[in-house]
C-alpha positions in Angstrom: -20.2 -15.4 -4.4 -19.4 -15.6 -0.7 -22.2 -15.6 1.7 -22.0 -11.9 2.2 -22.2 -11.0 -1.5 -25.2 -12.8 -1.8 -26.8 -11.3 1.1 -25.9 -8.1 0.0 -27.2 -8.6 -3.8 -30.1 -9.6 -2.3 -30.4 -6.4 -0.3 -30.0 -4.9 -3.3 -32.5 -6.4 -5.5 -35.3 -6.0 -2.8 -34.6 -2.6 -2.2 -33.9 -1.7 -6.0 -37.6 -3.1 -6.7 -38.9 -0.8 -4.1 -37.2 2.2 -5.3 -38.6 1.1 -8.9 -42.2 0.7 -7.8 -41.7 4.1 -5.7 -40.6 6.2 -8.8 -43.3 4.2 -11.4 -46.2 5.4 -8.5 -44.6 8.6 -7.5 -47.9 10.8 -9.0 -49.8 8.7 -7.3 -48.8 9.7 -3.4 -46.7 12.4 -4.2 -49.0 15.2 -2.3 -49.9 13.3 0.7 -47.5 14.7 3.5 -44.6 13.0 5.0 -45.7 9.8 2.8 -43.3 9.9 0.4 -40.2 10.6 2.9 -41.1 7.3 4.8 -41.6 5.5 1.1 -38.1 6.0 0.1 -36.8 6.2 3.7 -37.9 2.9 3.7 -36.0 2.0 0.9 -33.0 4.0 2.7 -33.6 1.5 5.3 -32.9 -1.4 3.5 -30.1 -0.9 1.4 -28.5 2.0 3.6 -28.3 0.9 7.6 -24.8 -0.8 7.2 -23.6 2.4 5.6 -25.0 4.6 8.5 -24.0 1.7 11.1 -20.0 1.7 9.6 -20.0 5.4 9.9 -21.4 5.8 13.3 -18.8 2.9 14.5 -16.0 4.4 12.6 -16.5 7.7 14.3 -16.5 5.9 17.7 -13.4 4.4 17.2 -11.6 8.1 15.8 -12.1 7.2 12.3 -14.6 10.1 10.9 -13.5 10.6 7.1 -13.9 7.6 4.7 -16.4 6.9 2.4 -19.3 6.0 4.6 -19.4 8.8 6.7 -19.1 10.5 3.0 -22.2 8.7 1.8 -24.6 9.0 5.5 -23.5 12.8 4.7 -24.6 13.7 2.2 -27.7 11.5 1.5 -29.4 12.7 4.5 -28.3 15.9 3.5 -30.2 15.1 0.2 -33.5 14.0 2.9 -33.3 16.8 4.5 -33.4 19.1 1.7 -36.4 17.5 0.1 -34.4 15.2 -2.3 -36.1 12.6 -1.3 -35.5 10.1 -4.5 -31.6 10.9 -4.7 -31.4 10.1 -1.5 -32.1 6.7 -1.7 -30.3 6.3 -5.0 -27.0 7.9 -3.4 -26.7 4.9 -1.1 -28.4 2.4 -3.4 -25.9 2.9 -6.4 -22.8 3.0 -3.5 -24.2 -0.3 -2.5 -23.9 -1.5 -6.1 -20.6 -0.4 -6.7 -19.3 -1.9 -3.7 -20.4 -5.2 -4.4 -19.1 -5.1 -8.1 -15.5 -3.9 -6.1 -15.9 -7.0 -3.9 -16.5 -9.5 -6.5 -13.7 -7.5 -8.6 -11.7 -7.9 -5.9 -12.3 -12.2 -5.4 -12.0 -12.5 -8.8 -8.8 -11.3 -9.0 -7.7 -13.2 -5.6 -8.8 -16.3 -7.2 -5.7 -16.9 -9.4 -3.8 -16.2 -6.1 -6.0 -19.1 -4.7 -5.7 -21.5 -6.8 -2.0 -21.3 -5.8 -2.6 -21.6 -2.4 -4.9 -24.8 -3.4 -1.2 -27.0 -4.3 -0.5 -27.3 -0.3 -0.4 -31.0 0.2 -2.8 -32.1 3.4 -1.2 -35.4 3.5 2.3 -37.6 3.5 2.1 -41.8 2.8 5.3 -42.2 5.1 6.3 -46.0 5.1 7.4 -47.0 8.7 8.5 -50.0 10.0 7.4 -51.9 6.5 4.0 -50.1 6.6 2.4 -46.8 5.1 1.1 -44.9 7.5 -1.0 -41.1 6.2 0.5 -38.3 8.2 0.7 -34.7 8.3 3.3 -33.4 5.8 4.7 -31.2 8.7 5.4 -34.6 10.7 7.0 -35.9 8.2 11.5 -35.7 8.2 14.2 -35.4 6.2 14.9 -38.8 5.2 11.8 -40.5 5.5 10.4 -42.3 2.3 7.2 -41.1 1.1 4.8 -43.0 -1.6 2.6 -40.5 -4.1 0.5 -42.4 -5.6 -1.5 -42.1 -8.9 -3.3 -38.3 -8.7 -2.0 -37.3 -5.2 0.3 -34.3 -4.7 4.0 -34.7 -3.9 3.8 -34.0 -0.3 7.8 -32.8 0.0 10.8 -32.0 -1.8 12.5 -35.2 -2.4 14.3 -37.5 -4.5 12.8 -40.5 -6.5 13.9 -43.6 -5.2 11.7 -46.0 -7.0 9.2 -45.4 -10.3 8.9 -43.7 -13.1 5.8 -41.1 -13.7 5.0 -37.4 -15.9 4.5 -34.9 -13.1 2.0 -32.3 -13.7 3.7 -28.7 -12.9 1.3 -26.3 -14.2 0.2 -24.9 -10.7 4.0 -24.0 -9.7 5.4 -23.0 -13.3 2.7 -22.2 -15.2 3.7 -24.7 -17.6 0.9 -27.4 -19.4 3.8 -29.7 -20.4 4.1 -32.7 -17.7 7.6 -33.4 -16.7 8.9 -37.0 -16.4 11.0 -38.4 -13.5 13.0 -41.0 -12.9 14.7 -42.3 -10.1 17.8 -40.1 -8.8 15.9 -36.9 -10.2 14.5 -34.6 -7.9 10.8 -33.7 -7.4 9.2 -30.4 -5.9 6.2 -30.7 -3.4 3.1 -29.2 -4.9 3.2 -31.5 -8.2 0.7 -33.6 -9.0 1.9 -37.2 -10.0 0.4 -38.7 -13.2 0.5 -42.5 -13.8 3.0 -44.0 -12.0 3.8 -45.2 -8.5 6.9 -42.9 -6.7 8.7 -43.8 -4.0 10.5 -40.4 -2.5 13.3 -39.9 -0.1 12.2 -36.6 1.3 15.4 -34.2 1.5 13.7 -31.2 3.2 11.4 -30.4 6.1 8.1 -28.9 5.4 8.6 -25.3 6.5 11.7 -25.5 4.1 9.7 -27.4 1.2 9.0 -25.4 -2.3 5.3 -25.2 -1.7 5.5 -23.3 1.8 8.2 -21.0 0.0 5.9 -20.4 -2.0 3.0 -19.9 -0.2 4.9 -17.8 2.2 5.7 -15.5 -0.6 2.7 -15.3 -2.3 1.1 -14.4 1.3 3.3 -11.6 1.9 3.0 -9.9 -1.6 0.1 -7.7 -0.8 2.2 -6.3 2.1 4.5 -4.7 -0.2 2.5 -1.6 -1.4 4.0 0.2 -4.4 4.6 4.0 -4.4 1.4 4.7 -6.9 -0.1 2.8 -3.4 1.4 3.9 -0.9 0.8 7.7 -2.5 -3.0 7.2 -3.5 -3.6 5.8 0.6 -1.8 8.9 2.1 -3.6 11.0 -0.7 -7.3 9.6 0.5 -6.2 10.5 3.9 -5.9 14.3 3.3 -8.0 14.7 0.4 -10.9 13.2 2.1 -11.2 15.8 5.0 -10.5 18.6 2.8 -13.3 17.8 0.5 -15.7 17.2 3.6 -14.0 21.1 4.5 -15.0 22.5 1.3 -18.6 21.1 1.3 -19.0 22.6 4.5 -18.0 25.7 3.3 -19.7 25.6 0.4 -23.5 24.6 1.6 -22.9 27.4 4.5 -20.8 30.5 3.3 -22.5 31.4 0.6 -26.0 31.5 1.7 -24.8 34.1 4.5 -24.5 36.5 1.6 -26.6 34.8 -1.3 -29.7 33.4 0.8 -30.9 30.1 -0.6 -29.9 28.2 1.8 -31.7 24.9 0.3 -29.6 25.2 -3.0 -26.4 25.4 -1.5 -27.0 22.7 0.6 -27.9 20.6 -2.6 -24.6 21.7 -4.3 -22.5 20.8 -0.4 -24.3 16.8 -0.9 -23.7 17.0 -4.3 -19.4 17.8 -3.9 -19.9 14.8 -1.0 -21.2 12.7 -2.9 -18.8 13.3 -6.1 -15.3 13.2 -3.8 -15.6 9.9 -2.4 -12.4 8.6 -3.5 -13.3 5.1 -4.0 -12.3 4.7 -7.4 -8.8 5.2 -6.5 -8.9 3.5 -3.2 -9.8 0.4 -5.2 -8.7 0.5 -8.3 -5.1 1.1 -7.7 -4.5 -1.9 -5.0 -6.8 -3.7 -7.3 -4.3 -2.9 -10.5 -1.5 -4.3 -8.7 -2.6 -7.6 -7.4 -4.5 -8.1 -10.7 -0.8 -8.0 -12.3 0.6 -10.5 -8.9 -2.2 -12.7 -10.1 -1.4 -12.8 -14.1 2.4 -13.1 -13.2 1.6 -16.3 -10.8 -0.5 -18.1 -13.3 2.4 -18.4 -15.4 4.6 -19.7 -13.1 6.3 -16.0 -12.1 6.1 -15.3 -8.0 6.0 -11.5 -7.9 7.1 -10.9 -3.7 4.8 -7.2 -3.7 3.1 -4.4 -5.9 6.5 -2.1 -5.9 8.8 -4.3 -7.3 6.3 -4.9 -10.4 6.4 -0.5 -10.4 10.5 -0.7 -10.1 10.0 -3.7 -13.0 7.8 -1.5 -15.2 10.8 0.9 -15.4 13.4 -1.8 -16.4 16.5 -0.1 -18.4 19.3 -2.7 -18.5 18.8 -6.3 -17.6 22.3 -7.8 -16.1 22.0 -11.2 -15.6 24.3 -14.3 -13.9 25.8 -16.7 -16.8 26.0 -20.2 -14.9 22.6 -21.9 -14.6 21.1 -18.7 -15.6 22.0 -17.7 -19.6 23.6 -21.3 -19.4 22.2 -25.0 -18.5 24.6 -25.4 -15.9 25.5 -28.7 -17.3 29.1 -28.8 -17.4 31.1 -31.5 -19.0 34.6 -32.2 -19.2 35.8 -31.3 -22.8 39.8 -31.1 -22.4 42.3 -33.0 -20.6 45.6 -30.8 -21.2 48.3 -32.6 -19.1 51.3 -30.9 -18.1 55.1 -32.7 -18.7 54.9 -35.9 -16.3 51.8 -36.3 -16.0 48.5 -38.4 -17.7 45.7 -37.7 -18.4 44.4 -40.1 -15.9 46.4 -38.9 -13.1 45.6 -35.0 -14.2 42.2 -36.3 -13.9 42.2 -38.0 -10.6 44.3 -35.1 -8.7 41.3 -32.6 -9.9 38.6 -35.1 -9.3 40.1 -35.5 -5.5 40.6 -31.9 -4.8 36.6 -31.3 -6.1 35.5 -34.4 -4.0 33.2 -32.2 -1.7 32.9 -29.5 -3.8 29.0 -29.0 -5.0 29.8 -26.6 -7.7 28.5 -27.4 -10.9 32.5 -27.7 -12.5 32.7 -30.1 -9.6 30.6 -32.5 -10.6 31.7 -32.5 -14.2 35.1 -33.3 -12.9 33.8 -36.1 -10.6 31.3 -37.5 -13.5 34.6 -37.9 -15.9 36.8 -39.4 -13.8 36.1 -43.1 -13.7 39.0 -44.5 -11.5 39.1 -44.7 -7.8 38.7 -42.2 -4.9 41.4 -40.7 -3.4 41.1 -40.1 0.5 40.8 -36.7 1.1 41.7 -35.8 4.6 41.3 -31.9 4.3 39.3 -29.9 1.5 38.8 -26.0 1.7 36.7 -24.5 -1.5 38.3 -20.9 -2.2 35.2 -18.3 -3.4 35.6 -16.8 -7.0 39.1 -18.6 -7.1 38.9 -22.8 -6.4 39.3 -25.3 -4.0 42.9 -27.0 -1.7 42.5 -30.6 -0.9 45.3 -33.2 0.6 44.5 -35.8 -0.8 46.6 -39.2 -0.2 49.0 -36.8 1.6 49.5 -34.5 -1.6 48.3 -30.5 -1.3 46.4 -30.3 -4.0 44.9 -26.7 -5.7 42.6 -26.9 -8.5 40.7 -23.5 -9.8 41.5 -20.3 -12.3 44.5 -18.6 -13.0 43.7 -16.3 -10.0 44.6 -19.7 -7.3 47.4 -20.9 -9.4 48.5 -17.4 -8.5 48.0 -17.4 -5.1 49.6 -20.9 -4.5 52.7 -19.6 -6.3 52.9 -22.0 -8.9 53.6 -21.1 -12.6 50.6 -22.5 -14.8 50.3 -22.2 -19.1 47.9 -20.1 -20.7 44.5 -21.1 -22.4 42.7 -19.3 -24.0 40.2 -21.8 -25.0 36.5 -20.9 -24.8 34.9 -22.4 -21.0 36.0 -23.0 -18.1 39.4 -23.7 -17.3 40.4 -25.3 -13.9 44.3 -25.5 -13.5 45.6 -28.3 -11.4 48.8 -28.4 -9.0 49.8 -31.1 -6.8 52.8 -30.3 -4.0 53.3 -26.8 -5.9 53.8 -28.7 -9.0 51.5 -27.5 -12.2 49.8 -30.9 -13.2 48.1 -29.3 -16.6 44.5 -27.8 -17.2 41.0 -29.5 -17.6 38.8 -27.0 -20.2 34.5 -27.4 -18.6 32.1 -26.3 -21.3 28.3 -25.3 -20.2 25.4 -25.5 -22.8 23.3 -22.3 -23.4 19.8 -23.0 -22.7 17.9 -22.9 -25.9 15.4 -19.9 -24.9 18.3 -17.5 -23.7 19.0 -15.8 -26.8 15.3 -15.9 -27.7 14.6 -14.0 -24.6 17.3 -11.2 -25.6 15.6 -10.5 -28.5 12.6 -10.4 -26.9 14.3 -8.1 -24.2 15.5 -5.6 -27.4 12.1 -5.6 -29.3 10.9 -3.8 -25.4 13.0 -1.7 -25.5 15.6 -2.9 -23.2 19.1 -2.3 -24.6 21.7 -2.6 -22.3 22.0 -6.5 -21.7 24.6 -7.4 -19.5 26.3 -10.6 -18.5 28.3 -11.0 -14.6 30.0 -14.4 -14.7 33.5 -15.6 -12.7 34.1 -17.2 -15.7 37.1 -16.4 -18.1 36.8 -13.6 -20.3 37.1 -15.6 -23.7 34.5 -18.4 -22.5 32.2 -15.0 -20.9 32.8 -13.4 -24.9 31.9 -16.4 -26.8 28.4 -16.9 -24.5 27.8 -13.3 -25.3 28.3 -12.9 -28.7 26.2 -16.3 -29.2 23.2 -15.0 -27.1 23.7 -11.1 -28.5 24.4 -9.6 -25.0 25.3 -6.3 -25.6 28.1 -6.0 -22.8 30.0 -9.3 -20.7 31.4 -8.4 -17.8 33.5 -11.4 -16.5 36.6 -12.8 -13.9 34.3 -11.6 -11.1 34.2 -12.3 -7.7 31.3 -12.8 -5.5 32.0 -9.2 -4.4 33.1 -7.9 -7.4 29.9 -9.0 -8.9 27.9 -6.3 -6.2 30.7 -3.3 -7.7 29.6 -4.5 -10.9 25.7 -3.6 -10.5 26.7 -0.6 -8.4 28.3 0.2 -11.5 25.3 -0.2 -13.4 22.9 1.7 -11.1 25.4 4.9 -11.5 24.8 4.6 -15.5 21.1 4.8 -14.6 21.0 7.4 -12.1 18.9 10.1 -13.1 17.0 8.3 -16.0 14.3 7.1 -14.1 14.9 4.0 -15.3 15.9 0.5 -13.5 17.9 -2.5 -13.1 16.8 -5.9 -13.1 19.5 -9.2 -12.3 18.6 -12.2 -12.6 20.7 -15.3 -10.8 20.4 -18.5 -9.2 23.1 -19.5 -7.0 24.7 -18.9 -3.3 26.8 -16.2 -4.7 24.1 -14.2 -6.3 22.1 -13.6 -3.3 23.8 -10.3 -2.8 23.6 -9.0 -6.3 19.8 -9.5 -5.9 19.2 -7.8 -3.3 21.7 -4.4 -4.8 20.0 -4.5 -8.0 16.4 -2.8 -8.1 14.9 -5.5 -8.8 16.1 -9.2 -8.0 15.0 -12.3 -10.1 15.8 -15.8 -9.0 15.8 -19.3 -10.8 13.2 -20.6 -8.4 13.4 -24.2 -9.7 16.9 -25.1 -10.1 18.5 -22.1 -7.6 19.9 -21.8 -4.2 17.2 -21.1 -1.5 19.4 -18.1 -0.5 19.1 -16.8 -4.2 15.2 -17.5 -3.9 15.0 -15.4 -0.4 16.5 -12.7 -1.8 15.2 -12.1 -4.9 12.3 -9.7 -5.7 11.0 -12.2 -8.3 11.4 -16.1 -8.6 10.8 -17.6 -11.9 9.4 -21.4 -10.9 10.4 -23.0 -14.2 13.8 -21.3 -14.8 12.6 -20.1 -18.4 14.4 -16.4 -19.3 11.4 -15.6 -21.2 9.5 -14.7 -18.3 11.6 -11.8 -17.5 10.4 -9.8 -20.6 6.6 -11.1 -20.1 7.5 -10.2 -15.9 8.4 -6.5 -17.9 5.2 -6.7 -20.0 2.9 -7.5 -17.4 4.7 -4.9 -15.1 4.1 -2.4 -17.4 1.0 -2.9 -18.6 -0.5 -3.0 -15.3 1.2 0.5 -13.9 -0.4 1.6 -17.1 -4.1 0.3 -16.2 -3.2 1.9 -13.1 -2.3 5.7 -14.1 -5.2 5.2 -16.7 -7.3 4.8 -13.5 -6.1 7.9 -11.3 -6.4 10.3 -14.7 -9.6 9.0 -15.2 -11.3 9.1 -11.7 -9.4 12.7 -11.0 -10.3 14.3 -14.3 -13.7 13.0 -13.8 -14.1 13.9 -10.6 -12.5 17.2 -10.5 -15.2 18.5 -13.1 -18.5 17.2 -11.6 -17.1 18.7 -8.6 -16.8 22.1 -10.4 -19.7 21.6 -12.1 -21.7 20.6 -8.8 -20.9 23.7 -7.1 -21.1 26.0 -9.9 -25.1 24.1 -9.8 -24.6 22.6 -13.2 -24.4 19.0 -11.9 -27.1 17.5 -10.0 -27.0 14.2 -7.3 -26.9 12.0 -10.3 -24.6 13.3 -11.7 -22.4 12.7 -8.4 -23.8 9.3 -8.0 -22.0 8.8 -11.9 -19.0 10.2 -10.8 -18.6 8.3 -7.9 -20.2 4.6 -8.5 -19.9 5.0 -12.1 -16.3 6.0 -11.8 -15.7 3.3 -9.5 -17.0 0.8 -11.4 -15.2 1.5 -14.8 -12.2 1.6 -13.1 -12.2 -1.6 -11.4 -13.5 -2.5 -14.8 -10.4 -1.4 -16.3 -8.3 -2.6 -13.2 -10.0 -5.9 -14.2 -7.9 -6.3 -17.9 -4.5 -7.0 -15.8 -5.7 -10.5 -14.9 -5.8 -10.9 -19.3 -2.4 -10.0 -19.6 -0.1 -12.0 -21.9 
C-alpha cells in the first residue's frame, strides 16, 4: 500500500469500530436527545470530512456533479431526516469501496511497473583506457560500453567482445535466456547473465529500445477506447440528471402527498444508488488490466481502443518477409545467362547490392566470396531493385518489373523464391533464385488464428507470385496477394477494409520493415515486429510484438476480447443493478442499504470482475 492507502484503511478501521460499538450500544443512549446524532456524526467525522472537503472544493472550482458531492448529498440528507446510522454507513461503505478501487487500480498498474523498472540508471563507458559510470543519456553512438555480470544492457548495441545468455523476459515476455556472441546485436533493457560484454553502442538513448518502450507504454492510457470515451461522456450527463430526478422526487410529491420526511428518504436513497462509480472505474480499469496482461508477455498494446478495434478482428493480412518468414535469405541458384559464369553473375549482383540493406542484399553479398567491385554510384529502386556502376559497368539487378524498365530482355523463372535478374551495360547476365525460411511458429499461429474464428488470412509480399503461393499454401493462408509495391500494398488493405465494411468487423496487419509503415497505419489495427523491425514500422504500429513470435497476435485477439467482454459484463451489470434499486428506491421498496449495495457493492464486484483481465492467457 502507498502511504495514502494506509492512512485511509486506518480511517477506516477506527471509524468502522466506532460505528460497531455505536450500533452494539444503540439501546443504551438511544432516548437521550441530540446524543445519538453527535455519536454517529462523530463517526461521520472521521471517515467522511474528505468526502465533504472534495465536494465543497469541487464546487468552488465549477465542478458540482461527481460522486462526492453525490455522497455529502445525500448522507446529510439521511442526518437530517433522522437516519442517523445510514448516514454514517453511506459514507463509510463509499470510503471502503474506494480504497478497494485504488488498490484495484495499483494492482493492475504494477505489471505496467515492472516494465518501467528495465530503464537502465547507468553506462560503464571505457574512455581513454578507463571505465568511467555515466548516465546512459551521456553516453553516444559509438562509444563502447562493458555490462558486467547482472547489470542491465544500458543501450542498443553490438557485442564486440564476450559471450553471455541474456535474460529477456521483461521486454518479451519470454523465460528462455538468449545467447550472444560477438557481431550479434543486443537490446537495452536486458539483463546480462554470466559473461563479461563489451558493446559498441549503435543508438542514442532517446532512440534506444527501452525508451521506445517506455514512451509507449506511458502514452497507452491516453488512448481511451469508445466503451471509454462513451461511459466518461455518459457520467457527465447522467450524473446531473439523476441529482435532477432526486430533487424532484424528495420535493414534488410531498406538495400533493404530504410526508415530506419519506420522500426525502426515497430522494437520498436514488443519490445514493446513481453514483456511477462502478462504471467510472471499472471500465478504464478493464482496459488497462488487458494493457497490463498483453505487456507481461512481451505484447506493447499503444491504448485501450486499439485492444476494442482488436477484439473485433475479421481478417488478419499480414507482410511475408521477416514477418510469416525468418528473413534469412540465402542464395540457392546461380542461373547464368550465355557468356557469362557463375562467378562473374555473382560478382555483378553482389556489386550492384553493395549498399543495399535489404535482406536479398545481404544474401547476395554473404555468397559472393571474391573481391569488391568499386561502386561509384548506387540507386536502390522501391518494389523493383537497385542500378549501380560499378568498375564503370551500369549495372540493374531486381524483378522482372526493372529488367523491364531498363529495356533489357530477361528469361522466365518460375522457380519458387526470390528471383533477382542481373544486367550489366543492357546486357541480361542470368538470374540468382533467394529462398527465405518460414519461421517455425507461423503456420502454428494460422491455426490458431482459424480455431478464433478468424478466416480470412491474408498474405501482402513484393515477392513473386509462385514463391508468395508456395509460402501460403505451406502456412495455410487462405488468400496471397503478391508483386506488390510499397503503395500497392496500402490499395491492397483498402481493398480489404471495403470487404469488411458494414460487418462490424476489423482488420489487423502485421509487418516489420520500412515499407510497411504505411500499411500499419491504413489497417485498423497495426502490429509491428518490435524486435527485429524498422523503427518506422514500430512508430506506426498500433501493436509491437517484442519477441517477433506470430503467436501473440491470436493471444493479442484473446486478450482483446476477453477484456471488452469483462468490460460489457461490467456496464450490464452496474446498469441493471442500478436501474432497479433506483425503481425500487422511489417506489419505497429499497431502503439506504440497499443503495449503499448498489453503489459500493456494485462497485466493488465490478472492479472485482475488472480484476480477471490481469489472469488472462
Amino acid at each position: 500500500m502507498s502511504g495514502k492507502q494506509r492512512k485511509t484503511l486506518i480511517r477506516i478501521c477506527v471509524a468502522g469500530a466506532l460505528f460497531a460499538a455505536a450500533l452494539l450500544t444503540r439501546g443504551l443512549w438511544s432516548g437521550v436527545p441530540y446524543l445519538e446524532l453527535a455519536v454517529f456524526l462523530g463517526v461521520y467525522a472521521v471517515i467522511g470530512w474528505d468526502v465533504v472537503w472534495k465536494a465543497a472544493r469541487n464546487i468552488a472550482h465549477g465542478q458540482v456533479f461527481d460522486e462526492n458531492f453525490l455522497m455529502c448529498v445525500a448522507s446529510l440528507g439521511a442526518f437530517a431526516i433522522g437516519e442517523y446510522p445510514e448516514a454514517a454507513a453511506v459514507v463509510l461503505f463509499y470510503q471502503i469501496g474506494e480504497l478497494f478501487q485504488s488498490l484495484a487500480v495499483s494492482r493492475s498498474r504494477k505489471s505496467i511497473a515492472d516494465l518501467m523498472e528495465i530503464c537502465p540508471t547507468a553506462a560503464c563507458v571505457e574512455r581513454d583506457g578507463e571505465i568511467v559510470e555515466t548516465d546512459p543519456e551521456d553516453v553516444a553512438p559509438g562509444d563502447v560500453v562493458v555490462v558486467r555480470p547482472g547489470e542491465r544492457v544500458p543501450l542498443d548495441g553490438v557485442v564486440l567482445e564476450g559471450a553471455s545468455m541474456l535474460d529477456t523476459s521483461a521486454l518479451t515476455g519470454e523465460s528462455v535466456p538468449r545467447s550472444v556472441r560477438p557481431g550479434e546485436n543486443v537490446i537495452s533493457g536486458c539483463i546480462n547473465g554470466q559473461g563479461l560484454l563489451r558493446v559498441r553502442v549503435t543508438a542514442a538513448f532517446e532512440d534506444s529500445t527501452v525508451s521506445r518502450i517506455l514512451e509507449l507504454v506511458e502514452n497507452a492510457s491516453a488512448r481511451k477506447a469508445r466503451t471509454e470515451n462513451f461511459i466518461t461522456r455518459f457520467a457527465a450527463v447522467y450524473t446531473p440528471v439523476v441529482v435532477v430526478c432526486a430533487v424532484l422526487l424528495a420535493v414534488v410529491p410531498p406538495l400533493f402527498l404530504g410526508n415530506w420526511q419519506d420522500w426525502l428518504r426515497r430522494g437520498c436513497i436514488f443519490l445514493v444508488t446513481s453514483c456511477p462509480c462502478a462504471l467510472v472505474i471499472s471500465v478504464p480499469l478493464s482496459f488497462f488490466g488487458g494493457i497490463g496482461a498483453a505487456s507481461r508477455r512481451g505484447i506493447l498494446v499503444k491504448g485501450g481502443n486499439f485492444l476494442e478495434a482488436a477484439a473485433k478482428a475479421g481478417a488478419v493480412a499480414m507482410d511475408k518477409t521477416g514477418t510469416l518468414t525468418k528473413g534469412e535469405f540465402a542464395v540457392q541458384q546461380i542461373c547464368p545467362a550465355a557468356g557469362y559464369s557463375e562467378e562473374a553473375l555473382l560478382g555483378l549482383a553482389a556489386a550492384a547490392e553493395r549498399y543495399s540493406d535489404h535482406p536479398v542484399a545481404g544474401a547476395i553479398r554473404t555468397r559472393h566470396t571474391g573481391s569488391a567491385a568499386a561502386v561509384s554510384d548506387a540507386e536502390e529502386i522501391p518494389g523493383h531493385g537497385v542500378r549501380a556502376v560499378a568498375d564503370g559497368k551500369e549495372i540493374w539487378a531486381g524483378n522482372d518489373r526493372l529488367m523491364e524498365m531498363a529495356g533489357v530482355a530477361y528469361d522466365a523463372c518460375g522457380a519458387a523464391g526470390t528471383v533477382v535478374h542481373v544486367a550489366a551495360d543492357g546486357t541480361y547476365a542470368g538470374y540468382l533464385v533467394i529462398a527465405d525460411r518460414v519461421k517455425p511458429e507461423a503456420a502454428e499461429a494460422i491455426a490458431a488464428l482459424r480455431g478464433l474464428g478468424v478466416e480470412e488470412t491474408v498474405m501482402l509480399t513484393g515477392d513473386r507470385r509462385a514463391a508468395a503461393e508456395a509460402a501460403a499454401g505451406e502456412l495455410g493462408i487462405s488468400q496471397a496477394i503478391s508483386e506488390l509495391l510499397p503503395g500497392q500494398k496500402v490499395e491492397a488493405v483498402e481493398g480489404l477494409l471495403r470487404t469488411l465494411e458494414g460487418s462490424g468487423k476489423t482488420l489487423l496487419f502485421a509487418g516489420d520493415g520500412v515499407n510497411d509503415a504505411p500499411v500499419l497505419t491504413r489497417a485498423d489495427v497495426g502490429i509491428a515486429m518490435g524486435s527485429l523491425g524498422s523503427d518506422a514500422a514500430v512508430e506506426a504500429a498500433d501493436v509491437v510484438l517484442m519477441d517477433d513470435d506470430l503467436r501473440k497476435i491470436p493471444l493479442v485477439i484473446r486478450i482483446a476480447r476477453k477484456t471488452v467482454s469483462i468490460v460489457r459484463t461490467n456496464v450490464a451489470f452496474a446498469l441493471g443493478v442500478k436501474l432497479a434499486v433506483l425503481i425500487l428506491g422511489a417506489a419505497g421498496v429499497a431502503g439506504m442499504w440497499s443503495a449503499v449495495f448498489a453503489d459500493v457493492g456494485v462497485t466493488v464486484l465490478a472492479v472485482l470482475n475488472a480484476l480477471r483481465t490481469l489472469q488472462i492467457r
